[in-house]
N, C-alpha and C positions, 0 to 999 in steps of 0.2 A: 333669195337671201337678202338681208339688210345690209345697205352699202356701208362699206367702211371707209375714213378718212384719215388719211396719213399726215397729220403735219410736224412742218421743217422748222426750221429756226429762219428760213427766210419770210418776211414780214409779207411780198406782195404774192410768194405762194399761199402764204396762209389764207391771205385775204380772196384771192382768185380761186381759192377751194371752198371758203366759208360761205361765199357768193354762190357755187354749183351746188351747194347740198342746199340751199336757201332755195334755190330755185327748182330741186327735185322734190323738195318736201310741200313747198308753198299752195295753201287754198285747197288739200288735199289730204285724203287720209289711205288712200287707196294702194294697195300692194304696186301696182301697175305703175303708177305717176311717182312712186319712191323708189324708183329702179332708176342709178347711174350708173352711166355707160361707164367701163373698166380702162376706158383710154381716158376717160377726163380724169380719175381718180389715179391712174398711174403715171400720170402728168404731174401728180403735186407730189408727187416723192414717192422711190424706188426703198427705200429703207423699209427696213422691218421694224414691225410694234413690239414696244416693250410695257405699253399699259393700255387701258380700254377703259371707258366709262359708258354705260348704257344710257341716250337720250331718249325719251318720248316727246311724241310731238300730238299734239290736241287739233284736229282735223280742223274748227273752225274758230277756234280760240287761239290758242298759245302759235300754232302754225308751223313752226323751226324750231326743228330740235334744236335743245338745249347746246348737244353736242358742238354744234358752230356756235351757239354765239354767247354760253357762259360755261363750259367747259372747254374752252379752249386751250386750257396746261398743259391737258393731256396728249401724250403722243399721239393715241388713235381713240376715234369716237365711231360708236356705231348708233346709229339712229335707225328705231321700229317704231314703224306705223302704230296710232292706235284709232281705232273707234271716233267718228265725229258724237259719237253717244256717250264717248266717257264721261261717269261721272266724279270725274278726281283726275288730278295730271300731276307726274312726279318729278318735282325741279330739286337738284342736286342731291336727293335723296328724301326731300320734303315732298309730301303729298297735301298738295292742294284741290279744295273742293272747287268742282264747279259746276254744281246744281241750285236748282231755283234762282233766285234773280242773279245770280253771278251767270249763269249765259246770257243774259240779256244785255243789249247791248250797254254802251257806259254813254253817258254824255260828255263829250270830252271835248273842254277846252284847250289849244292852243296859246301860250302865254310867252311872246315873240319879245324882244330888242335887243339893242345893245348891249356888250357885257357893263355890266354896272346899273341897266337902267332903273332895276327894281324891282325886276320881276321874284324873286326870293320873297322881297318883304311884303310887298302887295300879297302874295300867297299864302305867306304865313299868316297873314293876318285874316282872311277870308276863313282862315280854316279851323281857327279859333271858333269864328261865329257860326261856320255853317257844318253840321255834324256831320250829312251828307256828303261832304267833299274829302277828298282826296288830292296830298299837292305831290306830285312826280316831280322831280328835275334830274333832266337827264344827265347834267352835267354831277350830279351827285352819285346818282346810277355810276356812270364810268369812274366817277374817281372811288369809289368801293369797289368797283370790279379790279381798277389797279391796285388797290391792298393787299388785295386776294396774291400776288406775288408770283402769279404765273406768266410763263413768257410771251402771253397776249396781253396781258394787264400789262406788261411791260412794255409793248408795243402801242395799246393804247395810249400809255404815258407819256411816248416819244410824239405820239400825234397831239395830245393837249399842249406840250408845252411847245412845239413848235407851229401852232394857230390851227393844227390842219383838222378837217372833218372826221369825224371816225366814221368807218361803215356803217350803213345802215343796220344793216342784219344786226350788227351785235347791241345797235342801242334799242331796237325795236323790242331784240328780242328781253334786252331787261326792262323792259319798260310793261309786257305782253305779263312778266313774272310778277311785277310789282303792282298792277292791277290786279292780276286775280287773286293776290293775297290780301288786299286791300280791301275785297267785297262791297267796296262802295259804288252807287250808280253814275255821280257829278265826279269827273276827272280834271284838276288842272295838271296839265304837263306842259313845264318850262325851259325854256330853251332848245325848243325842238316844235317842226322839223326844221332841221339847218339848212336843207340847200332841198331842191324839187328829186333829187332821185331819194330823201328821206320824206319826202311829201307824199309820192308815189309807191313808193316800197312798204310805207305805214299803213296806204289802203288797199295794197294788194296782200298784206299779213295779217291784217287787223280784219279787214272787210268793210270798214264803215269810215268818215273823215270826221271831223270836230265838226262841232255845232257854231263854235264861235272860238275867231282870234281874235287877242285881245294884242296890240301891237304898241310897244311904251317907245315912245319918240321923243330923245335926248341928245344933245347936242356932244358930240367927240368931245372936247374941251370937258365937260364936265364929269362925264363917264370917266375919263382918265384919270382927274382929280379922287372922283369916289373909291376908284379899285384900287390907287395907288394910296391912299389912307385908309382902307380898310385892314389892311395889314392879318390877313386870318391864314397867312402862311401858305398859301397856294403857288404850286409850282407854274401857273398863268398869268399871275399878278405883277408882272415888270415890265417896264416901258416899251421894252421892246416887241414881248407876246403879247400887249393890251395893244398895239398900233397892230400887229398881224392878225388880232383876232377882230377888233372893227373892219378893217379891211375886207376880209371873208366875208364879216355878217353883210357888210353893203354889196358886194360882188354877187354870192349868194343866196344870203338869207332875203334881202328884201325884196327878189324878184318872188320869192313865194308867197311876201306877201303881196307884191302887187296881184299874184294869180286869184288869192284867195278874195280878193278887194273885188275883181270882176266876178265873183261868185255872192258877193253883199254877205260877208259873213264877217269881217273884217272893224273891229273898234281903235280907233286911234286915241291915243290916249296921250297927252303932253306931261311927261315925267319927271322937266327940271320946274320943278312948284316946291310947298309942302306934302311929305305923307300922306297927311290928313286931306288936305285937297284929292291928291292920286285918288285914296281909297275912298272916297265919299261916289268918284264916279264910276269905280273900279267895283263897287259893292252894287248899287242900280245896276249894272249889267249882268250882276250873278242873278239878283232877284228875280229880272225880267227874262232869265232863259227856262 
């Protein structure tokens, strides 16, 4: 039978459950490899269900049920295997295709800095010109998933405004949803991966890594100046979350990219210029992929 998952109102149960079904479902579509053990599941809570949502999980696409990582409101999720052949996969009710070029792989940039360095604008403006692309930002991902007003969106919320990473699992997995609704081949996704266990959890879900990071190198001093007049009401935007979330991205983030740099996959890119500068060299690298 399909495992069921019980969750609590404690945050790093939820999390240390979202993580075991993530890893019974993962790279798999097989009865056999979706079987957890009834002691790891009666570990994350003794309480009984008072609701259920049904996940599917897309064998070599989508990967992880829904159920961890965008239904997470719910008290109990049960996730069923389906078919690496399906042709359609059902997110929260929505049935998405994915046949003909949407299995094929995506070409997916990584779009790395600072908070503030630019990476939003750079992207939007790309995607003006190139019909083909697609711009992800995770950090936009989670902040709709906190809308959503469930007591993981609530959870995530506690983790944005207090600098800290969010699981992989849950940004992968909006990220898995917002690609295949997308249909487009050229992927930017920005502000991600944050830290090397979202590097490595991306290409154990996903199956494949970015073609190219593009990495905007900006000086603390003026990233702070930007996000702190930018003023668009964000519960990260204060001196205090813009000093903890630099901090992170230097502890974190930039060891991935030094990883991805020893792979020559890696574009640096100096982001305290003009726009117009930014995207004249920021554009030659979409070209040239």
């Amino acid at each position: 039978s399909s495992p069921t998952l019980l969750f609590t109102t404690s945050t790093m149960q939820r999390v240390r459950a979202l993580r075991a079904l993530a890893r019974a479902f993962r790279g798999t579509a097989s009865q056999e490899a979706a079987s957890v053990s009834r002691s790891a599941i009666e570990s994350v809570s003794s309480q009984s269900a008072s609701s259920c949502s049904t996940a599917r999980t897309w064998g070599t696409g989508l990967g992880l049920g829904f159920a961890a990582s965008l239904g997470l409101g719910f008290t109990t999720a049960t996730a069923t295997p389906v078919p690496a052949t399906a042709e359609a996969v059902t997110v929260d009710g929505t049935t998405v295709s994915v046949s003909g070029d949407a299995k094929l792989q995506h070409k997916i940039v990584f779009v790395l800095g600072g908070p503030g360095s630019g990476k939003g604008t750079q992207c939007a403006r790309l995607i003006e010109e190139f019909p083909d692309l697609v711009h992800l930002s995770a950090g936009d991902l989670l902040r709709e998933h906190i809308k959503s007003g469930t007591p993981d969106g609530n959870m995530v919320a506690d983790m944005i405004k207090n600098g800290q990473i969010v699981p992989a699992e849950i940004t992968i997995g909006l990220l898995q949803r917002a690609m295949a609704e997308a249909g487009k081949h050229r992927v930017l996704i920005d502000g991600f991966p944050r830290n090397a266990d979202n590097k490595d959890t991306f290409m154990r879900m996903v199956g494949y890594d970015a073609a190219l990071v593009l990495f905007f190198e900006c000086p603390e001093e003026v990233l702070e100046q930007r996000l702190l007049s930018r003023n668009q009401g964000r519960v990260d935007d204060n001196v205090e979350t813009i000093k903890k979330r630099f901090r992170v991205f230097m502890e974190q983030s930039v060891p991935v990219v030094e990883a991805y740099t020893k792979l020559g996959k890696v574009a640096r890119i100096d982001t305290n210029r003009p726009v117009d500068d930014i995207y004249k060299e920021v554009r030659r690298l979409i070209v040239e992929l």
